[in-house]
C-alpha positions as a printed NumPy array, in Angstrom:
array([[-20.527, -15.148, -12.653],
       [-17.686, -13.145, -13.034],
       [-14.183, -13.765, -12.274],
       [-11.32 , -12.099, -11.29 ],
       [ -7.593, -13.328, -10.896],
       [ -5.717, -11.846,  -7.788],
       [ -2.059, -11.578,  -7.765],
       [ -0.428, -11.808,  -4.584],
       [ -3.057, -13.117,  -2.889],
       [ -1.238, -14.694,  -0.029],
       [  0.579, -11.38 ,   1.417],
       [ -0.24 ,  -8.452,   3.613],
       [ -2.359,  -6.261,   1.438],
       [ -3.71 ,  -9.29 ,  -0.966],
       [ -4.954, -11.288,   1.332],
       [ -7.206,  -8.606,   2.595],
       [ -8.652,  -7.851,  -0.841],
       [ -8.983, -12.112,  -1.171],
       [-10.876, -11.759,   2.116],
       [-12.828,  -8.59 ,   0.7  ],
       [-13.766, -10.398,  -2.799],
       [-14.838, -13.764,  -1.012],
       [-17.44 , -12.161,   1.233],
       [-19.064, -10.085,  -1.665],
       [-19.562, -13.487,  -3.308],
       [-16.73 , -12.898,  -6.545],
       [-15.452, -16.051,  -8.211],
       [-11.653, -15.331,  -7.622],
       [ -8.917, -17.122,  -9.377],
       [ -5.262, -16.445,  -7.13 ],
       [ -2.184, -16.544,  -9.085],
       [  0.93 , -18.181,  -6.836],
       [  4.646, -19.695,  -7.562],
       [  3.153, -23.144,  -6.502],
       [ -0.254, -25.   ,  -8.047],
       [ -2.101, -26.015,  -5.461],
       [ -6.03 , -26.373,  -6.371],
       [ -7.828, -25.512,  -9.414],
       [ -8.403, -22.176,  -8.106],
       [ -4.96 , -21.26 ,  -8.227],
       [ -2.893, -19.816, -11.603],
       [  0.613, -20.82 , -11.709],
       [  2.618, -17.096, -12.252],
       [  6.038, -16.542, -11.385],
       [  6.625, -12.98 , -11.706],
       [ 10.06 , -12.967, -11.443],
       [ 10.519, -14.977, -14.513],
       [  8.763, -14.717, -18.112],
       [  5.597, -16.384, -18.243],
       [  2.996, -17.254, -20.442],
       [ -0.314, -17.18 , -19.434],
       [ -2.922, -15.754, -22.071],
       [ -5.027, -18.929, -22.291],
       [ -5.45 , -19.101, -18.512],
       [ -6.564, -15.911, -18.351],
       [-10.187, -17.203, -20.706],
       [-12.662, -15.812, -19.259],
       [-11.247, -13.39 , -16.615],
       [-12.83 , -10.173, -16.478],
       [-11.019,  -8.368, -13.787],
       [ -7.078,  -8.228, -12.856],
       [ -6.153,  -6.846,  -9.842],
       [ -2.61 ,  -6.835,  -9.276],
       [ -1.359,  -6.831,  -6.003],
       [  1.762,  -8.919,  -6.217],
       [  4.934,  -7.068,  -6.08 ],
       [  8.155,  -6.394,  -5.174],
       [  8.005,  -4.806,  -1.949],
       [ 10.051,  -1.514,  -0.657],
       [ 13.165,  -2.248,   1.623],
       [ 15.562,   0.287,   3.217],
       [ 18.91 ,   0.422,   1.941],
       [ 18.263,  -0.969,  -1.351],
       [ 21.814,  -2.147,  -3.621],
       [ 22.12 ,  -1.829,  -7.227],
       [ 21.163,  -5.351,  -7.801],
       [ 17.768,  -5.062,  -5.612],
       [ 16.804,  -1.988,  -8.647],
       [ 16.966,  -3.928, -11.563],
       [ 14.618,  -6.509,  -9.206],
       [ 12.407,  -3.661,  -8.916],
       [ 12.209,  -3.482, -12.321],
       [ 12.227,  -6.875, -13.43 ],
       [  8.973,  -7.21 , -11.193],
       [  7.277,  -4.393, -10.853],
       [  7.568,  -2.841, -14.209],
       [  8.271,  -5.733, -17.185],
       [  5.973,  -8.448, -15.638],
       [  3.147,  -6.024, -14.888],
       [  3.632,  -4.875, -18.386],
       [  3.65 ,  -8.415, -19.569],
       [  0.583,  -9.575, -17.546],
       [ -1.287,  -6.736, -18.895],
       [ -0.696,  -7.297, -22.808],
       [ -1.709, -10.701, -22.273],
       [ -4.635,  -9.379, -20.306],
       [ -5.268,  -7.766, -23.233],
       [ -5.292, -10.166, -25.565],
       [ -7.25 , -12.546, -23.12 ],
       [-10.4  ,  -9.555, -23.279],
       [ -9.824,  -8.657, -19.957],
       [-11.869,  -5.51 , -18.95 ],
       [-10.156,  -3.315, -16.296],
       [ -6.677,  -4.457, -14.627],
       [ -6.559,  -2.701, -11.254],
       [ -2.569,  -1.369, -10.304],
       [ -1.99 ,  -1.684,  -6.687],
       [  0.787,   1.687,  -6.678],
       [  2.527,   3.511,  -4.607],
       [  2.449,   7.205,  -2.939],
       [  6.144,   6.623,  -3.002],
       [  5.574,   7.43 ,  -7.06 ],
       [  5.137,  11.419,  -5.823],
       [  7.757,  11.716,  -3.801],
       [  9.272,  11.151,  -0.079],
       [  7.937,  13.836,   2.266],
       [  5.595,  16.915,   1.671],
       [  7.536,  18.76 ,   4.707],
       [  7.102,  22.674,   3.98 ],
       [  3.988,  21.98 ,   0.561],
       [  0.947,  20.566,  -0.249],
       [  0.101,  17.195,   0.75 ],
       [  0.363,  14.871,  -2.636],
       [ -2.501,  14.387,  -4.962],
       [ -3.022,  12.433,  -8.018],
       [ -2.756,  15.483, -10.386],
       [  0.874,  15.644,  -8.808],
       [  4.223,  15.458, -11.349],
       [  5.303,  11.95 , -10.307],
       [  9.026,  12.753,  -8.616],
       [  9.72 ,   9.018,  -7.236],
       [ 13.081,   9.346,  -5.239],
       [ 13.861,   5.671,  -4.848],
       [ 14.373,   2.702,  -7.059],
       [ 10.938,   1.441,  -5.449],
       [  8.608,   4.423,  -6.571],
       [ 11.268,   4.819, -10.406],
       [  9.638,   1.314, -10.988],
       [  6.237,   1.906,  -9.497],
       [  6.003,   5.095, -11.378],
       [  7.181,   3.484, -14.827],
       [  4.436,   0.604, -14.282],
       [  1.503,   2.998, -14.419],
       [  3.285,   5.196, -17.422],
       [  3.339,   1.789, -19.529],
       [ -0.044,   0.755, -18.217],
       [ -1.658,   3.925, -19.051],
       [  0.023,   3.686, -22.45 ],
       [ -1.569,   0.569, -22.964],
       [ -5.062,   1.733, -22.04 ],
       [ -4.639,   4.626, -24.621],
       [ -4.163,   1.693, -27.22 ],
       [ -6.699,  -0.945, -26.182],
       [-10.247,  -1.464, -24.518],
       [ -8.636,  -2.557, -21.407],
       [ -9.571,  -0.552, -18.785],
       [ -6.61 ,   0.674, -15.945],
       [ -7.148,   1.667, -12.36 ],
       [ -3.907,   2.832, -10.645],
       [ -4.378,   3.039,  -6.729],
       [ -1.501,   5.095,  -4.668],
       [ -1.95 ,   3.829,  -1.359],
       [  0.57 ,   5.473,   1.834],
       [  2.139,   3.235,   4.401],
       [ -0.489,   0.551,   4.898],
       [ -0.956,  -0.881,   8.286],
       [ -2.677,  -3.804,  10.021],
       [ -2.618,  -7.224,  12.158],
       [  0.48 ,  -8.818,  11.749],
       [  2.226,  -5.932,   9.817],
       [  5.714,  -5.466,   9.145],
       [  8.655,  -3.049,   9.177],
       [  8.516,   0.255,  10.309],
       [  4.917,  -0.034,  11.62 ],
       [  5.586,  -2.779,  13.56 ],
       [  8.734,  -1.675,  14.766],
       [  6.455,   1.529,  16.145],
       [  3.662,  -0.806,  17.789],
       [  6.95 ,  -2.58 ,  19.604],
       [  7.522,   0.049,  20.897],
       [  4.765,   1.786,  21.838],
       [  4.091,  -1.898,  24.002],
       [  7.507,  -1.443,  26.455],
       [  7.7  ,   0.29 ,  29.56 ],
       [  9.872,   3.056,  28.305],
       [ 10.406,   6.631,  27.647],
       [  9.948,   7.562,  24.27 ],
       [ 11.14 ,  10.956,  23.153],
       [  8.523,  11.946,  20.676],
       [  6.183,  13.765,  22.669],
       [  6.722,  17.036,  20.802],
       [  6.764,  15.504,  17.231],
       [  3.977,  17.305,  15.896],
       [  4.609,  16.414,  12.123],
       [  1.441,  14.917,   9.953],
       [  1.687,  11.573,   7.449],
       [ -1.249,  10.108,   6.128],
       [ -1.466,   5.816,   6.81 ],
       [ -4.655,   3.597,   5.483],
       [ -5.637,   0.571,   6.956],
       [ -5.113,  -2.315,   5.029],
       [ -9.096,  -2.787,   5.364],
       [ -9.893,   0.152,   3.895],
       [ -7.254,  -0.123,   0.883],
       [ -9.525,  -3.546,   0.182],
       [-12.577,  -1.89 ,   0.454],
       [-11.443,   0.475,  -1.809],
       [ -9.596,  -1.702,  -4.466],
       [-13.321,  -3.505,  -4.24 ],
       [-15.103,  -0.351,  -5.072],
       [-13.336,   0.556,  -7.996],
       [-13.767,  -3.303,  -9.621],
       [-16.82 ,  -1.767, -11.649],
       [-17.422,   1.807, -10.736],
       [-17.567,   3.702, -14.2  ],
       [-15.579,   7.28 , -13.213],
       [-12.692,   4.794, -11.933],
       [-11.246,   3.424, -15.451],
       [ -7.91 ,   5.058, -17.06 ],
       [ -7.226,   6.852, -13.874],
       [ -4.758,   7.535, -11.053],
       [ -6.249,   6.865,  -7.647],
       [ -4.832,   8.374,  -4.16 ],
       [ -5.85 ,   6.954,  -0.658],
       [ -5.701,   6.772,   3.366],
       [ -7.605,   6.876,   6.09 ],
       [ -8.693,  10.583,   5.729],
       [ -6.711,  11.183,   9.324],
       [ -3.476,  12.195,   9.295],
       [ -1.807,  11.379,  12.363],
       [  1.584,  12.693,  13.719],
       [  4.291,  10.792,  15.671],
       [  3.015,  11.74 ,  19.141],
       [ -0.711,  11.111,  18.447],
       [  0.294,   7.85 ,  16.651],
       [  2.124,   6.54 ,  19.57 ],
       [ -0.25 ,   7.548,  22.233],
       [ -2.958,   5.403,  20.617],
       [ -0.328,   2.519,  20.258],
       [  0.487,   2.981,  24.107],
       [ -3.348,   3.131,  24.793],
       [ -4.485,   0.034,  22.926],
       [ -1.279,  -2.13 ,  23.94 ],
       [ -2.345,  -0.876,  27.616],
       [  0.842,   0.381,  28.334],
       [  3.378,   1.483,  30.677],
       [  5.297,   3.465,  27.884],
       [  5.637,   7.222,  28.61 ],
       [  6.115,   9.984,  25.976],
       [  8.886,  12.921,  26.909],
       [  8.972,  15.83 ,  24.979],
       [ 12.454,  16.032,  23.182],
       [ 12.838,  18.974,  20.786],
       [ 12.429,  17.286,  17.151],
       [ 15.415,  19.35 ,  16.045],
       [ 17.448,  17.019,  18.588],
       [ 16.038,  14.314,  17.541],
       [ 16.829,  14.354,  13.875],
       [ 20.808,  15.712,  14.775],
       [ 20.772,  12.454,  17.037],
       [ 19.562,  10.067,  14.457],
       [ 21.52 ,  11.829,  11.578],
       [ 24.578,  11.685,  13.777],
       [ 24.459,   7.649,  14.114],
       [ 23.762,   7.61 ,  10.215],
       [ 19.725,   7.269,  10.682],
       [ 18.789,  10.546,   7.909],
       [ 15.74 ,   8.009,   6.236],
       [ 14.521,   7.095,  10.197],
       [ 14.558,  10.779,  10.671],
       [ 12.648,  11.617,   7.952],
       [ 10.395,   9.017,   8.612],
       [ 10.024,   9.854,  12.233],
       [  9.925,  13.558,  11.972],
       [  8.987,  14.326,   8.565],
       [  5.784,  15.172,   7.101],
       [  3.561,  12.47 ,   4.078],
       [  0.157,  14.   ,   3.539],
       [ -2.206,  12.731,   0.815],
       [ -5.176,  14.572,  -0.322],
       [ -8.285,  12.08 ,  -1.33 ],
       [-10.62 ,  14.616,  -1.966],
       [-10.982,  13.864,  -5.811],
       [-11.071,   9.957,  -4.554],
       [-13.952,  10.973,  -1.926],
       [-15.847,  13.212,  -4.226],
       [-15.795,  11.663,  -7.778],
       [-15.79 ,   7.952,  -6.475],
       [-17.885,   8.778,  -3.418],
       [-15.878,   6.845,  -1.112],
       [-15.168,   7.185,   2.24 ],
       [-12.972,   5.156,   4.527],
       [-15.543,   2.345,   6.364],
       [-12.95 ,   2.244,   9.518],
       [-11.767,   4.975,  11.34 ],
       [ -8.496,   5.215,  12.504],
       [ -8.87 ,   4.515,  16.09 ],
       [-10.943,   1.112,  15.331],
       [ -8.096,   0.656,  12.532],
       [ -5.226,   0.805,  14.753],
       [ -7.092,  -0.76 ,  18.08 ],
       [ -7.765,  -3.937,  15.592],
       [ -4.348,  -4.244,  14.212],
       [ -2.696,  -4.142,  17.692],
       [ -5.709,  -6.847,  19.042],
       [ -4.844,  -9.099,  16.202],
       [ -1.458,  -8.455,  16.351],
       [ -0.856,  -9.068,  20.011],
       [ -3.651, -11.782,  20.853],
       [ -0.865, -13.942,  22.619],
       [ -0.798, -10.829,  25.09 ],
       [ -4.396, -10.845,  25.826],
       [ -4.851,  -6.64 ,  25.42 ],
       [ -8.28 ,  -5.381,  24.882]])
């Protein structure tokens, strides 16, 4: 049987893809900091490791462990970008390399095109990269030196630019959002018409899963979502719906909106809120022929069931 080594198996995104693997029947090897069965590869990627012979008989990387994006990032948290995201993927996939593994799948980063597609196109994979944060500088220089190493080996590369990923028990913004979405309150977005694209963090695992063998996949950049853009208002009034609340949206002028939140030093939670992330998967959809398997009403009714089961919502 084949096997495949996961990295980052135990958070958000991994242990959906785990979940994924397990139920196809794959033999999956997860790396972690700590040994704790003989499934499990010691790999520490904030420190130098060594781990060619381990990697006998692995056919398949994909690597989902990472840094992860934070607001407000200091000098010190970029060269921890790069120390993690850039020199130990690079030094995972030489010894990949060397080990005869056959395609190391890149779990990216829209955030490697840019912040916001207010007033153009939504972001494809054909796009100049234009990263504007230390985040997407060292996601972006990853898949450079991974492609590089394609063009040099018989390793195959998969790079997958995923947007904002959501699900049960999410984090951050997105969970900030389902708060409060679940409070009797007025919330002033009712007139935020702007479009970003999401993906369930289902669908990113069903996709990372169809691109383990498919032939077109190999030596290429990847975008995804949902294939439903959503704005503010429309993203909230599901929240409110499946959290069966008492939450009311007002209709403030967005223009207000962003002058309030750049006034008390918010300009990134304006952006955020107001702003516009579109990503086009019509190359992913039409030379991979996939499709999203959840839509995003089941996607976000799920993450708000699993996310609030304490609360009893249906």
């Amino acid at each position: 049987m084949e096997k495949i080594l996961l990295t980052g198996a135990t958070g958000f995104v991994g242990s959906a893809i785990l979940k994924q693997l397990v139920d196809q029947g794959y033999d999956v090897v997860s790396s972690s900091r700590i040994a704790s069965n003989k499934n499990i590869l010691l790999l520490d990627l904030e420190e130098d490791f060594e781990v060619t012979e381990q990697l006998d008989g692995i056919q398949y990387i994909i690597h989902a462990a990472a840094r992860v994006h934070c607001m407000n990032d200091s000098k010190e948290d970029e060269q921890r970008y790069i120390d993690s995201n850039v020199t130990a993927t690079v030094n995972l996939a030489k010894q990949a390399i060397q080990a005869g593994v056959k395609r190391f799948i890149f779990i990216s980063s829209i955030k490697v095109n840019g912040e916001s597609t207010t007033g153009r196109k939504p972001f494809s994979s054909s796009d100049i990269p234009s990263p504007e944060d230390a985040y997407g500088q060292s996601k972006c220089k990853a898949e450079k030196a991974l492609l590089e190493l394609a063009k040099t080996s018989n390793m195959e590369i998969v790079i997958v630019r995923p947007p904002l990923v959501y699900g049960p028990n999410v984090k951050a913004n997105f969970a900030s959002l389902m708060n409060l979405a679940s409070k009797p309150i007025l919330l002033p977005f009712g007139s935020v018409n702007n479009k970003r694209s999401f993906i369930f963090v289902e669908n990113l695992a069903d996709f990372v899963v169809h691109v383990l063998k498919h032939p077109l996949a190999q030596n290429k950049v990847w975008c995804v979502s949902d294939d439903n853009d959503l704005s503010l208002s429309q993203l909230l009034s599901l929240l409110i719906k499946f959290t069966h609340s008492k939450a009311i949206l007002v209709n403030l002028p967005p223009k207000l909106i962003v002058f309030l939140l750049f006034f008390l030093g918010k300009k990134n939670v304006a952006d955020r809120l107001v702003g516009d992330l579109q990503v086009n998967i019509l190359k992913t959809k039409n030379n991979l022929g996939w499709t999203p398997p959840f839509s995003v009403e089941e996607s976000l009714h799920k993450t708000v069931l699993l996310s609030y089961r304490k609360k009893s919502y249906e």
